[in-house]
N, C-alpha and C positions, 0 to 999 in steps of 0.2 A: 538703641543701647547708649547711654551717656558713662563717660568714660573719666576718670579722675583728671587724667592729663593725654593732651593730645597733641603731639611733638611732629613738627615739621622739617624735615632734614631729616639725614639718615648721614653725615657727616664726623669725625670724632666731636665734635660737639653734641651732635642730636641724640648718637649712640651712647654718650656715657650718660648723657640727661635720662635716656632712655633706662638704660642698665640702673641706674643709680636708683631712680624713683620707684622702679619695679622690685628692686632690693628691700625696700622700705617701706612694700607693703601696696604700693600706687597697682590701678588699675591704669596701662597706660597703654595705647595705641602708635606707633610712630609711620609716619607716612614720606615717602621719598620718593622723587620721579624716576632715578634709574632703575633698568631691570638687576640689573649687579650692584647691589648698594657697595658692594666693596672695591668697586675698578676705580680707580683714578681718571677722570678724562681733561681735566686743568690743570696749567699748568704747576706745577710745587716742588718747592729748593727740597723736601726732605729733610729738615734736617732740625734735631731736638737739641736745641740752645743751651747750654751750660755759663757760659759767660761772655756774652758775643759783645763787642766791642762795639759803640757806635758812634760818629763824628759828631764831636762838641766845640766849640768854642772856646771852651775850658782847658782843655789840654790837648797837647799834639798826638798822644794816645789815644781819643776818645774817651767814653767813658761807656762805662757798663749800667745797665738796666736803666739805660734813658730811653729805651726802645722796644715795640712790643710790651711782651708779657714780663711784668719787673720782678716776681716773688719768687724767690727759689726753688730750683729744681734739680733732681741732679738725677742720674744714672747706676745701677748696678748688675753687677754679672756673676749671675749664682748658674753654676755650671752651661749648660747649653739654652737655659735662658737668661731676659732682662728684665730687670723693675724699675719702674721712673716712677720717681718718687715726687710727690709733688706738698715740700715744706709746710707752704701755706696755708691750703686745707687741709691736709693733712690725710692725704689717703694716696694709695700707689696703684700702680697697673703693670701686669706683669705680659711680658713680650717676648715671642719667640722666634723673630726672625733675625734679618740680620745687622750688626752695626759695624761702623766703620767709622773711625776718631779723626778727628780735624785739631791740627796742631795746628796751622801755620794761613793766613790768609795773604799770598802774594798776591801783591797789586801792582800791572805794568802796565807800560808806557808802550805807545806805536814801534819804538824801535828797543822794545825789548828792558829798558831800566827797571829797576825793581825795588817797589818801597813796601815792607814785612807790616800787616799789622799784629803780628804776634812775633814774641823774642823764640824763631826756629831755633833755637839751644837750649831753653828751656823744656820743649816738649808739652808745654801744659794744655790739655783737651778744651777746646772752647767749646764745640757742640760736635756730634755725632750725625753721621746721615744712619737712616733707618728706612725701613721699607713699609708705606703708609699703608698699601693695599693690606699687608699680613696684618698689623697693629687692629687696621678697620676689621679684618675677618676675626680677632681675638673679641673684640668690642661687640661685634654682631653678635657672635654665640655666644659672647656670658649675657647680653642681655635675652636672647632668647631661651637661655636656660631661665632665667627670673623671671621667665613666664610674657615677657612687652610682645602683642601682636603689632606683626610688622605688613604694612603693606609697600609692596614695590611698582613701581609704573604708576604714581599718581605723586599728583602736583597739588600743593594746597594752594588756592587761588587768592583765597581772606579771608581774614578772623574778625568776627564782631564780638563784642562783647554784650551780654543778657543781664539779666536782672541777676539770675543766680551763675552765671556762669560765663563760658562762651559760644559761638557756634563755629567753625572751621569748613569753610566751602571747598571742595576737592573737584578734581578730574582724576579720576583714572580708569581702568580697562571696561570697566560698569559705566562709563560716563559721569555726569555731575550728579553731585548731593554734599549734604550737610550734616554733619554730624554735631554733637553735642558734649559738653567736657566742661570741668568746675575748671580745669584753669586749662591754659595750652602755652607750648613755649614755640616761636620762630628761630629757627635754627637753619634756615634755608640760604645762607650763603650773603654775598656782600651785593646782590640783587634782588635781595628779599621782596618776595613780591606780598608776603605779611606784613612788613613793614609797611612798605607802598599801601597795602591798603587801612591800614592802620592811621596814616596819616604822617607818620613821624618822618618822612622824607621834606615835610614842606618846610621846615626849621634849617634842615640841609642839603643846602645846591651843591649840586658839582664842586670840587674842587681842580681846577683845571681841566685840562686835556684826558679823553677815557686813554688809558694806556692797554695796547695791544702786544699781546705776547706769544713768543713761537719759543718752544719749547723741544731740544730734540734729544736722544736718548743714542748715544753712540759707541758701537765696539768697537777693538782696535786699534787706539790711539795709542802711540809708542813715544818714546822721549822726553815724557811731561819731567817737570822739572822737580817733581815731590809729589809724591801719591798720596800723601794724606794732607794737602792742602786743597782750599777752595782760593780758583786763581781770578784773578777778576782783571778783564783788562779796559782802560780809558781809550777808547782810540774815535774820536769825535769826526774824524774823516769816514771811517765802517759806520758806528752808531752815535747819532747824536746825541742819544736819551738817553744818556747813564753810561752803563758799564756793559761789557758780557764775560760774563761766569764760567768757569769748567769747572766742576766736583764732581763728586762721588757719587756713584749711582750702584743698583743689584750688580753681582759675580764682578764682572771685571769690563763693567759697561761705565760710562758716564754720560756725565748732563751738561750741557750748552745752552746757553739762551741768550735771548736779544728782545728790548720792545721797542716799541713804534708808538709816537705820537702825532705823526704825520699819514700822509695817504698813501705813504709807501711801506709796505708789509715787511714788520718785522724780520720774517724768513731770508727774507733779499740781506740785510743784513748779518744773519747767522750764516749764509752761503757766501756771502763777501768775505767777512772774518776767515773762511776755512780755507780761503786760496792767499792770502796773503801769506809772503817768504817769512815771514817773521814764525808762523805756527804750520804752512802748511806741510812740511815735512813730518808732524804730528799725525796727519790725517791721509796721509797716503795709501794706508791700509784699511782704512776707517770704512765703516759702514755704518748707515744710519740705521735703528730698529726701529724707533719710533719717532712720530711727532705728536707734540700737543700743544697745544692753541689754548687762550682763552682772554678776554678785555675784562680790563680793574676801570672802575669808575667812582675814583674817590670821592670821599662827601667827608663833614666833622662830621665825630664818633656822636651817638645818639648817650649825654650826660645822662641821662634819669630811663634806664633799658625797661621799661615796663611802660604799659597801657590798660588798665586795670587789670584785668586777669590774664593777660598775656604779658610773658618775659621772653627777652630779645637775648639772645645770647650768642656768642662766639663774633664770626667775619659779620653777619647781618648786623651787627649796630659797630662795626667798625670802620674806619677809615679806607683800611685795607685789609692786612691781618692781625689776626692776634697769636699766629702762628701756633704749632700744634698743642703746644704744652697749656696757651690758653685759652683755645676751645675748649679741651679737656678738662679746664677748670673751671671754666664757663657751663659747662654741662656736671657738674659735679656739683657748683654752686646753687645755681639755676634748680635743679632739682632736690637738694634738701629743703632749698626755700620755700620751693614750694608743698613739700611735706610738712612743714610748718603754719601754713597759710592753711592749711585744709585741716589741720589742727588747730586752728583761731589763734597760731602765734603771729607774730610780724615778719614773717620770713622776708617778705620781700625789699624793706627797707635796711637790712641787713644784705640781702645781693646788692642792693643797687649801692652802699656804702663801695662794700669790698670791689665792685666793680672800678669805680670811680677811682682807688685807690693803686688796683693792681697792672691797669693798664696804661703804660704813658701816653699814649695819644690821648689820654683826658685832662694833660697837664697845656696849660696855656701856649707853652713854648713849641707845644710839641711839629707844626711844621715847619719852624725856622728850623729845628735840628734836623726834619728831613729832608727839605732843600742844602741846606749845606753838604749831606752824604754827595749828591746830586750836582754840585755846583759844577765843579771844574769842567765837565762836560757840558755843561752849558752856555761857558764864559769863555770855553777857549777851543782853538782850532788844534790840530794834532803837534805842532809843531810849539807850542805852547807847553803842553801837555808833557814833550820831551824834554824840552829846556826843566821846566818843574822839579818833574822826578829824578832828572840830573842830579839836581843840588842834594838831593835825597837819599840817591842811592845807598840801597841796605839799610837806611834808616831803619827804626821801629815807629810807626806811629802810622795814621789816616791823610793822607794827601791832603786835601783841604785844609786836615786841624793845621799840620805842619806850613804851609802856606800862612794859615791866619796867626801863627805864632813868630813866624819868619821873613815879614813882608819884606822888614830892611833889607833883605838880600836879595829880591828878587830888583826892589830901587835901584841898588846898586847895580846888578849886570842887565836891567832890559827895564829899563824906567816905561819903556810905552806899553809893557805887557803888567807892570804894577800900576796903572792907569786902567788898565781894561780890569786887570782883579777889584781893583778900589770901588769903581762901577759896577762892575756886574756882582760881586758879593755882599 
């Protein structure tokens, strides 16, 4: 049986590719290795971006849509459901579970100082956490009302491309075989092993360090300082590599996380953080419900997402993520394109345009602005870190941008820690 389109991933990328194409008329097969195409099992913030803020050089604010997915999207609440609406293409998806609004991203220091990157008196929603698993299970069944047969527990191994077509090499519960399809899309994650065998990994090496992630899911937690912020704390004595988070998570649970670029496992640092005096009266009652684990292994984004009949969409040709809103469009894209292609338009030169334009990790700059989110924990030890957010407190702005706007002052009271900034940033 050859198939119009044969989509690998069962991800909100593969599912709306899926949905969308079969909408339109596609005979379309989608194939995905978990048996619950809907459970979550990696790590993920949850959370649908309205106007997130990200560290620039430019301003001590940061700035907005220099990160991820740049084209507008926004949010609504027609009675006991949601619609996210997505600008750009211009099509929405409606969601019935649950959301919870983030006003305010506190960012602190070892001993507790606090720099805002949103004005808490304003109120204004930056992005919303949601619950992926339902979103996935909304996505599942409209495409399976549009008729896309789904298989689950099978791995696409690689795609070749034929004279007329492609051919899509599988494992699943039957073992191997080959199926056949005038085009197929790779949606299989930021490990694509479509990709890999496609070739397009040889253009992009590694970028750094694979980063390792623990991820835990905790009820409980008493005292927090604003329940509708995501808190983020610097404390380079617990975790060297960045930041760790506490937000919002299902009923009245949240999420903690920590990674690891080293050989010491993330989790040691998530269990570190929870006994230090500074938060551990937070967790005194706390119980953990879940863990989730998973390693990012950066690469440059793949510029031109296509291999003759195969289109690359969502996390598989990205850096990292193109988080939820741009799988979504990645799979919305991706599939009218190729409804057009199989109508002898050019669809594809059209995705690969709108790709190139909607995502900023396709812009030149794009990992000097994301080392810079990243610096301070790399350039300074805890006590650095404090003295910093000192000068800051209650600020509005991104620690580093503030830093890179306000060296003078740092000259002035600790000349050998604006040495080590000069250097290391």
């Amino acid at each position: 049986m050859k198939y119009d389109l044969i989509i690998v991933g069962g991800g909100p990328a593969g599912l709306m590719a899926a949905k969308t194409a079969a909408e339109d008329g596609l005979k379309v097969l989608l194939i995905e290795r978990k048996k619950d195409i809907t459970r979550i099992t990696r790590a993920c913030s949850e959370i649908f971006f309205i106007n997130k803020l990200t560290a620039s050089d430019k301003s001590e604010q940061g700035e907005a849509h220099i990160n991820g997915y740049v084209e507008p999207v926004s949010l609504e609440v027609r009675g006991d459901r949601v619609r996210l609406n997505f600008d750009g293409p211009g099509f929405s998806v409606d969601y019935d579970g649950p959301v919870k609004p983030y006003y305010d991203w506190i960012q602190v220091s070892p001993s507790g100082y606090q720099v805002h990157r949103y004005n808490p008196r304003e109120k204004k929603i930056w992005g919303f956490y949601y619950n992926k698993e339902v979103l996935l299970t909304g996505l599942l069944s409209a495409a399976q009302k549009a008729g896309v047969e789904i298989w689950s527990e099978t791995i696409g191994l690689r795609a070749e491309n034929t004279r007329d077509g492609v051919t899509v090499h599988l494992r699943g519960r039957q073992g191997e075989q080959s199926l056949q399809a005038s085009k197929a899309i790779a949606a299989d994650g930021i490990q694509s092993k479509i990709v890999e065998s496609l070739g397009l990994n040889q253009a992009r090496p590694p970028v750094g360090k694979p980063l390792k992630i623990s991820h835990y899911i905790i009820e409980g937690l008493e005292d927090l300082p604003d329940n509708n912020s995501w808190i983020s704390f610097t404390i380079p004595s617990v975790a060297p590599f960045g930041t760790i988070p506490i937000g919002l998570w299902a009923g009245d649970t949240y999420q903690l996380e920590a990674g690891s670029m080293s050989a010491t496992p993330p989790h040691e640092y998530v269990e570190k953080f929870m006994r230090l005096p500074l938060v551990a009266p937070w967790f005194r009652h706390a119980r953990v419900v879940e863990k989730i684990a998973c390693t990012n292994v950066m690469r440059q984004p793949i510029r031109k997402p296509l291999a003759g009949n195969v289109v690359i969409i969502g996390d598989a040709g990205a850096p990292d993520s193109t988080w939820i809103q741009g799988a979504m469009a990645c799979g919305y894209q991706a599939a009218k394109a190729t409804a057009k292609e199989l109508d002898g338009k050019r669809g594809y030169s059209e995705y690969t345009r709108w790709w190139q334009q909607a995502f900023a990790f396709n812009r030149q700059d794009h990992f000097k602005t994301f080392n810079l989110a990243y610096s301070l924990s790399m350039v300074c030890n805890s006590e650095d870190i404090d003295y910093i957010y000192s000068l800051f407190q209650d600020k509005i702005g991104i620690p580093p941008c503030l830093v890179n706007k306000n060296m003078h002052l740092i000259k002035e009271g600790r000349p050998e820690l604006y040495e080590k900034l000069t250097k290391g940033l």
